[in-house]
Each structure stands twice: as structure tokens, then as C-alpha cells.
Steps between C-alpha positions, in 0.01 A plus 500: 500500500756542748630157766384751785117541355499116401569404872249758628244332305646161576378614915173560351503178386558552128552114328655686189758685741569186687568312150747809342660514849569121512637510133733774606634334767424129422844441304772671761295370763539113380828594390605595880323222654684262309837649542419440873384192507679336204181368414270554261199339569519669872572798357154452348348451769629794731448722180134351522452553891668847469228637245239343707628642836535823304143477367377416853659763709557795232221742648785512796766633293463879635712644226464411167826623402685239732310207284837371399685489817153380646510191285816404489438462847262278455725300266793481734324382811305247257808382376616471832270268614511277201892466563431425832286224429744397212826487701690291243663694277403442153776592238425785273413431116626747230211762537628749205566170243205562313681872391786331303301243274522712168874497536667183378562261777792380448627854489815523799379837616163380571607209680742745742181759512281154604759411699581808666124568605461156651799486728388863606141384569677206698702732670169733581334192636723392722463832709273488813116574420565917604758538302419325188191714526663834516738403200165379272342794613776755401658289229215360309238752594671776483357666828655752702637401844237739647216320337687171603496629842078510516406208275732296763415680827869560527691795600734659198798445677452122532422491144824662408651288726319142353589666174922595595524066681299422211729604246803432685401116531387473121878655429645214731267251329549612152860544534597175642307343195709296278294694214542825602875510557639745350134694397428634824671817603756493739355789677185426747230723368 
């Protein structure tokens, strides 16, 4: 069954819809809350309050089709709040660590992959909250700046713009590293 029939049912209140809906969203979902947040646990918990909210107010999404934009919403302005009320920055674990266990540890280009991906992370969360949004949105999620634009209530332009600042300070950031020099490109991409 097509994702557009399982969320129709899913506004008739379909249980089974809700449950293959959350398990096709549940991992990218958790996986973007975290990368905002830097925090796992609270990325639980917005993942948690953005299936409920989603479950509570789905018979208002008036196009089906738009479910994914619709939600992410949901996520965003969650995760929002819950950084909000966190304040403190919390520094960001290696998320993708888990990916590189079958390869020998001691391995040197596994420790410059590791190493790589957690100074970028670091670099991602030490954006503000809008733009470390629109980069884990187009980066991690792979969504289009369109769909960006409606699951953060944002114009396009504004996200190309987060997206153009965005890059430019994780170029600065990267490049100034004592570990990058040398890696990152001299031209600003």
C-alpha cells in the first residue's frame, strides 16, 4: 500500500497506519531531533511529543500528500521549544559511531572518518537553532528546500539564505580547525 493511502487511513483513525507511519518516520525523525538538540534522550522525547501531536491533530492535515512537510513541522517547532527550555548547549556525541564497529578500530582511516564526523557535528551545533535546522533538514534528511520551506513555515528564500550563512560559517569553522587544515577546500562552497 502506498504512504498516501496509509495516512488516509491513519485520519480515519487506522492504529495499523499510525504504527507503519511511525516506523517510517520514527528513525530520521529521532535522528533530526538529536542532531538539533545534541541530545539524545530529548530527542526522545520531542520524537515522542511529535507522534503524539501528530496523532492528535492529523484529521487537520487537509492534504495528505503534504504529510511530510506537515510533520516535520511538527518536529521543528517541538524541537524548538525543547531547546528553548534547554538553553545550555549540550555538546554533540558521535551519532553515526555505531556504523564503523565492524571495521577494526584501531584502523587510521576510521579514526579520521570518526573524527571528521564529530568536529562537523560540532561545527553543525554551534549554528543558531534556524540554521542548524535547515542544514539537518537538507543534509541529513535529504529534503528539498521547498519542502524545508513548509515543514518550517519559512519562505524558500530564507531557507536558501539559512542554508548559503550556514555553509559559509561551517567553512570558517571547519577551516580554522587545527584538524582540518589542509582538508578543507580553499574555495567556499
Amino acid at each position: 500500500m502506498e504512504e498516501l493511502e496509509w495516512i488516509k487511513k491513519m485520519q480515519q483513525g487506522d492504529d495499523t497506519a499510525f504504527f507503519i507511519i511511525y516506523e517510517k518516520y520514527k528513525n530520521a525523525a529521532l535522528r533530526t531531533a538529536y542532531l538539533i538538540t545534541g541530545n539524545r534522550y530529548t530527542g526522545e522525547d520531542i520524537l515522542q511529543e511529535t507522534f503524539v501531536q501528530c496523532c492528535l491533530h492529523i484529521k487537520e492535515l487537509k492534504d495528505p500528500a503534504t504529510f511530510k512537510a506537515w510533520f516535520y513541522r511538527i518536529l521543528t517547532r517541538t524541537a524548538w521549544k525543547f531547546a528553548k527550555k534547554e538553553k545550555s548547549a549540550v555538546p554533540v556525541e558521535n551519532l553515526f559511531e555505531t556504523i564503523d564497529e565492524s571495521v577494526e578500530e584501531d584502523s587510521e582511516k576510521t579514526f579520521l572518518q570518526k573524527e571528521e564526523r564529530r568536529k562537523l557535528l560540532e561545527a553543525i551545533n554551534q549554528l543558531d537553532l534556524k540554521q542548524r535546522i535547515t542544514v539537518i533538514l537538507y543534509y541529513y534528511n535529504e529534503m528539498s528546500v521547498s519542502e524545508i520551506a513548509k515543514a518550517t513555515g519559512s519562505l524558500e528564500g530564507t531557507v536558501k539564505s539559512r542554508l548559503f550563512f550556514a555553509r559559509k560559517k561551517l567553512y570558517q569553522k571547519l577551516k580554522a580547525d587545527a584538524f582540518f587544515k589542509g582538508r578543507v577546500c580553499e574555495k567556499n562552497g
